[in-house]
Backbone as JSON Lines, residues from 0, in Angstrom:
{"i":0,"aa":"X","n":[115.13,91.99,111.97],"ca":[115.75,92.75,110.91],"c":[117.26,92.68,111.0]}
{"i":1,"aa":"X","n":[118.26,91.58,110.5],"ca":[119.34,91.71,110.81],"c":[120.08,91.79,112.14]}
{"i":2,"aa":"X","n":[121.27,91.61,112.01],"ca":[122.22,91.39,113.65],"c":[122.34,92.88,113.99]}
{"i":3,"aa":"X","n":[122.07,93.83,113.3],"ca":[122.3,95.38,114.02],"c":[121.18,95.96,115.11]}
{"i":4,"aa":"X","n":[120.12,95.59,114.86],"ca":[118.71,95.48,115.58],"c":[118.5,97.39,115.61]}
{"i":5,"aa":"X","n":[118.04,97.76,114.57],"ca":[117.16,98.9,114.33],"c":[116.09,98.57,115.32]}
{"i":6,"aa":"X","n":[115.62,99.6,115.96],"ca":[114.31,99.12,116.7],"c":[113.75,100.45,116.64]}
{"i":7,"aa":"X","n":[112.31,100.73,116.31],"ca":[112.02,101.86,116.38],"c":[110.56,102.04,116.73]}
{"i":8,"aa":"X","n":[110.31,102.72,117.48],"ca":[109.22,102.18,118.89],"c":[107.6,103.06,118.4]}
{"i":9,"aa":"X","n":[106.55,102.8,118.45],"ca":[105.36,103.55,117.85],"c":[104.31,103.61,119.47]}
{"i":10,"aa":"X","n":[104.14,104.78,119.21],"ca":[102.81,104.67,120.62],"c":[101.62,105.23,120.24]}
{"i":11,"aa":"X","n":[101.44,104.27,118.95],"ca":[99.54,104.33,118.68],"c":[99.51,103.15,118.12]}
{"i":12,"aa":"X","n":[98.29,102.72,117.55],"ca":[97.54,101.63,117.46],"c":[97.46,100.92,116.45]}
{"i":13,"aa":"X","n":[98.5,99.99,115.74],"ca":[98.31,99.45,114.4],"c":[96.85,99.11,113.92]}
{"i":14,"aa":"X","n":[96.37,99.5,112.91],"ca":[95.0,98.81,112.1],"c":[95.38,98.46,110.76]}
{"i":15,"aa":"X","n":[96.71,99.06,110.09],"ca":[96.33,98.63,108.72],"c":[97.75,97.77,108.78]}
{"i":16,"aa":"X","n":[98.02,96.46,107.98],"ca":[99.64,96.41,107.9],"c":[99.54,95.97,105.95]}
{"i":17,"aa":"X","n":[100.17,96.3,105.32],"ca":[100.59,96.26,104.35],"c":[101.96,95.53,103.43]}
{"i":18,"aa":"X","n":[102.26,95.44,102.4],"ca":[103.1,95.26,101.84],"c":[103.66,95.24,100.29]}
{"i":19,"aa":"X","n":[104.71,95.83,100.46],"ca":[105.36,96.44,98.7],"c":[105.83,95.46,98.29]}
{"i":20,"aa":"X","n":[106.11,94.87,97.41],"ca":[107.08,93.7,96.58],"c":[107.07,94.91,95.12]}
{"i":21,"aa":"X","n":[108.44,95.03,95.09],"ca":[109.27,95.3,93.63],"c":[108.67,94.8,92.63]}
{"i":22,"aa":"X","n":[108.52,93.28,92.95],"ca":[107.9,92.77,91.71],"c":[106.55,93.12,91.08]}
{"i":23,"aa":"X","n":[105.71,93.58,91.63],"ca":[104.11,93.51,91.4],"c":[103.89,95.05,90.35]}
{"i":24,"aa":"X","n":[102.9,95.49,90.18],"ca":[102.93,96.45,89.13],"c":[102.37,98.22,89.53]}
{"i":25,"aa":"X","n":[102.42,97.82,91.12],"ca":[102.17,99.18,91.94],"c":[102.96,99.46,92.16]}
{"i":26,"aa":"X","n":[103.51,100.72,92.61],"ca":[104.1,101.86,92.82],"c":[104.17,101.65,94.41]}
{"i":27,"aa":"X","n":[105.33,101.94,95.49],"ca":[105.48,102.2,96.91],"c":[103.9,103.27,97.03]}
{"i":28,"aa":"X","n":[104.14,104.31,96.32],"ca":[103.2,105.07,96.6],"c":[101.7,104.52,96.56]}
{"i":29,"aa":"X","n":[101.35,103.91,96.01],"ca":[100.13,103.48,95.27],"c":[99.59,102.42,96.79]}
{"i":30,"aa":"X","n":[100.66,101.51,96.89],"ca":[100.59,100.92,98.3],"c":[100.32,101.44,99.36]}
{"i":31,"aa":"X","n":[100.79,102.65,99.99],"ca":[101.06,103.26,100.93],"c":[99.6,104.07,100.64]}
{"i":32,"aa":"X","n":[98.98,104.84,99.53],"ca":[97.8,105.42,99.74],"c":[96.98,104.24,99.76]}
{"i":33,"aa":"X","n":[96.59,102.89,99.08],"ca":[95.71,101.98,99.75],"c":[95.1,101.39,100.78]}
{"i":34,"aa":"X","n":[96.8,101.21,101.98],"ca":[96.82,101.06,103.18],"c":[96.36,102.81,103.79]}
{"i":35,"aa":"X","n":[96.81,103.62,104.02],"ca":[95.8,104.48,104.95],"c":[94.67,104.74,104.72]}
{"i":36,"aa":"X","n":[94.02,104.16,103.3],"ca":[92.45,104.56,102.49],"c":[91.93,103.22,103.48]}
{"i":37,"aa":"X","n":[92.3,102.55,103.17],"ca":[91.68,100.97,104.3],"c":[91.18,101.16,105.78]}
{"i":38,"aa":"X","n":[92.45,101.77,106.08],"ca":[93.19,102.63,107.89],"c":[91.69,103.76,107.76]}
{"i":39,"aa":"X","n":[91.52,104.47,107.07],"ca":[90.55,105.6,106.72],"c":[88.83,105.37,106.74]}
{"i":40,"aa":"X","n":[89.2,103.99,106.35],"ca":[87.74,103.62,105.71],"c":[86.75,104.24,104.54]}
{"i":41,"aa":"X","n":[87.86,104.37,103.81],"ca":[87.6,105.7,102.84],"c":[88.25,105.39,101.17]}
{"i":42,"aa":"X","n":[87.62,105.81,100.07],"ca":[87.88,105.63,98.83],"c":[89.69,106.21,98.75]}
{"i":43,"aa":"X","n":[90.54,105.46,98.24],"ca":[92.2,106.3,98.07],"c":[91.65,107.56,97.43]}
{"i":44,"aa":"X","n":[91.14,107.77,96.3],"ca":[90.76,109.18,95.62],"c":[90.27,110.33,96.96]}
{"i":45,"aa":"X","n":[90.07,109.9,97.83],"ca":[89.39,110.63,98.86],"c":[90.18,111.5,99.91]}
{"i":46,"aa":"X","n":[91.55,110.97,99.98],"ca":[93.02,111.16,100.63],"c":[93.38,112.41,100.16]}
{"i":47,"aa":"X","n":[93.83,113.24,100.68],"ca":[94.94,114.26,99.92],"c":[95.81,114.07,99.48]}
{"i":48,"aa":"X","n":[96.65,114.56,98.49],"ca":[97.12,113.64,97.48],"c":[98.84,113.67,98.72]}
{"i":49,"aa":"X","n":[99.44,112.26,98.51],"ca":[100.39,111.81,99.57],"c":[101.7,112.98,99.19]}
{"i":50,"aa":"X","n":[101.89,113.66,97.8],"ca":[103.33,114.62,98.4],"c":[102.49,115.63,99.0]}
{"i":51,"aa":"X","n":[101.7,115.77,99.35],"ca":[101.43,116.61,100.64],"c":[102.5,116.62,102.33]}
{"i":52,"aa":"X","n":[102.7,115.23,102.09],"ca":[103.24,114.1,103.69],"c":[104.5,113.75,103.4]}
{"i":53,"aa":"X","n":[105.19,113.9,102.14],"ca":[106.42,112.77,101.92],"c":[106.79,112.76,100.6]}
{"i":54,"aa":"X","n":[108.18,112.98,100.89],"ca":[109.02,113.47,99.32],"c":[108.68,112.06,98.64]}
{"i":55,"aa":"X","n":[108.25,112.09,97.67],"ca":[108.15,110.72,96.58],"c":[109.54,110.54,96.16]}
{"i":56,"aa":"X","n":[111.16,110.81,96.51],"ca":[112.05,110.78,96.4],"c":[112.39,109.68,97.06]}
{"i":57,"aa":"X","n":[112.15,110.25,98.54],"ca":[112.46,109.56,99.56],"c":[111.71,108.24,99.54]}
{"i":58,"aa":"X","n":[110.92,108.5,99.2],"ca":[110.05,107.13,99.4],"c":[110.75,105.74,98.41]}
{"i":59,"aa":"X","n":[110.76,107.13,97.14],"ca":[111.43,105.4,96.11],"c":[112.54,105.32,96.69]}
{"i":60,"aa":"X","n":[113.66,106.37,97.43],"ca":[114.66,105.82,97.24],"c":[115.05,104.52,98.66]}
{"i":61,"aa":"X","n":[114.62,104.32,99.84],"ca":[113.84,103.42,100.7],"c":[113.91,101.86,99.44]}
{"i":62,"aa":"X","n":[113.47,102.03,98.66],"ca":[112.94,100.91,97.7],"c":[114.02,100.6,96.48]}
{"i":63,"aa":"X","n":[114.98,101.65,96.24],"ca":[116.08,101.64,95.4],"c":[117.05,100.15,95.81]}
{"i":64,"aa":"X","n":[117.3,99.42,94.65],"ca":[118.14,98.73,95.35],"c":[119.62,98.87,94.54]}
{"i":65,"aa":"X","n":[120.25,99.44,95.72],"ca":[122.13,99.48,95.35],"c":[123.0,98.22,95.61]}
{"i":66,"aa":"X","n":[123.98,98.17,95.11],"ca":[124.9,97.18,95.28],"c":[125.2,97.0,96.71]}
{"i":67,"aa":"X","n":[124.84,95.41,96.91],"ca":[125.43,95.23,98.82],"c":[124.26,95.59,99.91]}
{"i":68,"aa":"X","n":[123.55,96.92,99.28],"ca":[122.63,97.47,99.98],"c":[121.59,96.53,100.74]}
{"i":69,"aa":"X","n":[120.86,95.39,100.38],"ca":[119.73,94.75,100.2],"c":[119.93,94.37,101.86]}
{"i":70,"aa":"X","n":[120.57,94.01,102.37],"ca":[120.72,94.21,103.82],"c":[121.03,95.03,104.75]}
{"i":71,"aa":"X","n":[120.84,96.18,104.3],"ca":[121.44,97.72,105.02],"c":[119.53,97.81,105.75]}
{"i":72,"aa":"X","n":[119.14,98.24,106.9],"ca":[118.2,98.53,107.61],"c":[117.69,99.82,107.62]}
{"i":73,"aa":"X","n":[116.34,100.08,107.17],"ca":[115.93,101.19,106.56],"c":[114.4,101.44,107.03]}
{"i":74,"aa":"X","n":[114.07,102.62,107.71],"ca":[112.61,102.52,107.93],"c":[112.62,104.1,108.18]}
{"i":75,"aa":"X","n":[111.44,104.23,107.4],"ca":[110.45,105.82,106.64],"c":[109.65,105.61,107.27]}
{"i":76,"aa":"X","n":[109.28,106.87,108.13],"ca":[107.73,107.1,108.62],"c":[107.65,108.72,108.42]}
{"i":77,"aa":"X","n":[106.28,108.78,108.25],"ca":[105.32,110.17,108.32],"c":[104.28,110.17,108.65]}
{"i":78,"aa":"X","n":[103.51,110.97,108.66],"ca":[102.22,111.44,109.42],"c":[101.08,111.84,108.02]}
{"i":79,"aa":"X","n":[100.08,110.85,107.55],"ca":[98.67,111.62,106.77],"c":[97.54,111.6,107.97]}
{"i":80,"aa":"X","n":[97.49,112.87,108.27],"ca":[96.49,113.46,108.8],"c":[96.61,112.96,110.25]}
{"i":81,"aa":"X","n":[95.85,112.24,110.79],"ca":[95.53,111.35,112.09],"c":[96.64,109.89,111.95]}
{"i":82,"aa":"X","n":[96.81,109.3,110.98],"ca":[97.61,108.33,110.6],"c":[99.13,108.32,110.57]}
{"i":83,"aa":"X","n":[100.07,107.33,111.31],"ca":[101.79,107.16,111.38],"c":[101.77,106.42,110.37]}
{"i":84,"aa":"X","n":[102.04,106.13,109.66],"ca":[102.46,105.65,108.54],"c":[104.07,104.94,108.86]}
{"i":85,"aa":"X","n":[104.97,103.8,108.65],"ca":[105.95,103.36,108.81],"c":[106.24,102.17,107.66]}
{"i":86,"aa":"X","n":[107.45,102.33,106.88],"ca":[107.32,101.83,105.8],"c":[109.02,101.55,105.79]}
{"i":87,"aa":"X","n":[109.31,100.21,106.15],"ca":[110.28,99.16,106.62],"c":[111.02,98.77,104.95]}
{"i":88,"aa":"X","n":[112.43,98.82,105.3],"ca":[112.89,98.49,103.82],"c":[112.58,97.39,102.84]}
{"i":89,"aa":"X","n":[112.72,96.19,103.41],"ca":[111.87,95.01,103.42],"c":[110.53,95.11,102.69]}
{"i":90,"aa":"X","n":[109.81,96.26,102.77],"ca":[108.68,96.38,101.73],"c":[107.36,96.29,103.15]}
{"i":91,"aa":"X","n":[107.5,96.11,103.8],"ca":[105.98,95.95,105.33],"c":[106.19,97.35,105.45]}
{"i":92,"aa":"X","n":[104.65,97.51,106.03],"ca":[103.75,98.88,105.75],"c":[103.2,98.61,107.08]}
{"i":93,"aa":"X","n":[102.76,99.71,107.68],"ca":[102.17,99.66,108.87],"c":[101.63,101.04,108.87]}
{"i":94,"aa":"X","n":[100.35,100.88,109.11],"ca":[99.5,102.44,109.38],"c":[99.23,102.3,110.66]}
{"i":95,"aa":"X","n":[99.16,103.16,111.62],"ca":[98.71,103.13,112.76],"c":[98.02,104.17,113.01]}
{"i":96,"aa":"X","n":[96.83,104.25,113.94],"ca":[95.96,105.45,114.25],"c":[96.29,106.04,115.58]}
{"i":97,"aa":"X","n":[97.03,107.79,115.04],"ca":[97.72,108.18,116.43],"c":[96.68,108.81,117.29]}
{"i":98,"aa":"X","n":[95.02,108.59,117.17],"ca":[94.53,108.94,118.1],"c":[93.7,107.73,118.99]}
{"i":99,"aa":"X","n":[94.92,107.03,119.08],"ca":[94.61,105.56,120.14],"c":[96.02,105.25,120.65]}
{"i":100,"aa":"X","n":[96.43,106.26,121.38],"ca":[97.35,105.8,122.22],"c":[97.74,104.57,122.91]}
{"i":101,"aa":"X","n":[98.64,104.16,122.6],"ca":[99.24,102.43,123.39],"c":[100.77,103.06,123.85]}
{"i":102,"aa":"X","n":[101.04,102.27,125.21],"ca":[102.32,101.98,125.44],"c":[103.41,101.77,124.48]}
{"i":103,"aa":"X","n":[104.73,102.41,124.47],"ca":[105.5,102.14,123.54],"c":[105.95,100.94,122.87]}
{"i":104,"aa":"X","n":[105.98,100.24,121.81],"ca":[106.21,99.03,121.43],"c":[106.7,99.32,119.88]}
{"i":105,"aa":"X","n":[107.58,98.06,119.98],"ca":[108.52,98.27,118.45],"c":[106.96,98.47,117.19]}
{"i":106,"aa":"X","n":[107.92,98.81,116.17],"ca":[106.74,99.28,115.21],"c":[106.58,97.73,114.55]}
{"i":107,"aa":"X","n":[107.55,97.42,114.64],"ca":[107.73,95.71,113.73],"c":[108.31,94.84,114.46]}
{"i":108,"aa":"X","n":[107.89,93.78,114.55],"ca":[109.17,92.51,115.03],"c":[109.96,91.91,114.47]}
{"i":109,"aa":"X","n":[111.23,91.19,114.93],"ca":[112.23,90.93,114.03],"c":[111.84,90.44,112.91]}
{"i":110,"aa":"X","n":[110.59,89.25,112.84],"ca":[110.66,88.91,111.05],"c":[110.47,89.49,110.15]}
{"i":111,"aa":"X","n":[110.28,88.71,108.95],"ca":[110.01,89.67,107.67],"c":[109.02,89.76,107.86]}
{"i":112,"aa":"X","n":[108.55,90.42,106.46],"ca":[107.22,90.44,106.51],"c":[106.73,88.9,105.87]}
């Protein structure tokens, strides 16, 4: 992720990894409840609905793109239910299940997605 090296460390168990592109016709949100419904094993309608977990502000604004910005290093995480959720500016999604503890390890590695 750039020469500044954000690193930001997760100690549970990736299962779902995901990804947003601007371009496509879903919503950050829409993404982000797919990937923990997957992570869940469970219908998205089945989820509590996600501003329960996370300002839908915050989330688009993560995804906003400002002037210059597009290389500024940016990563959102929260908690649905049992699930870390981590959602990288870049658009990569990562659900992890925090009741499978692992040793600390970055949430992402330097590439893109």
């Amino acid at each position: 992720m750039g020469t500044g090296g954000l690193t930001v460390y997760r100690e549970c168990t990736p299962v779902v990894d995901a990804n947003y592109r601007s371009d496509n016709d879903r919503s950050p949100a829409e993404v982000i409840v797919e990937a923990v419904a997957e992570a869940a094993e469970t219908d998205p309608i089945e989820l509590p609905p996600l501003y329960e977990f996370i300002d839908a502000d915050a989330l688009d604004a993560l995804f906003d793109r400002h002037d210059g910005a597009e290389e500024t290093e940016a990563l959102l995480s929260f908690n649905v239910d049992t699930w870390n959720v981590f959602i990288r500016r870049d658009g990569r999604i990562r659900v992890c299940d925090a009741t499978r503890p692992t040793d600390p390890e970055p949430v992402f590695d330097s590439s893109p997605a």
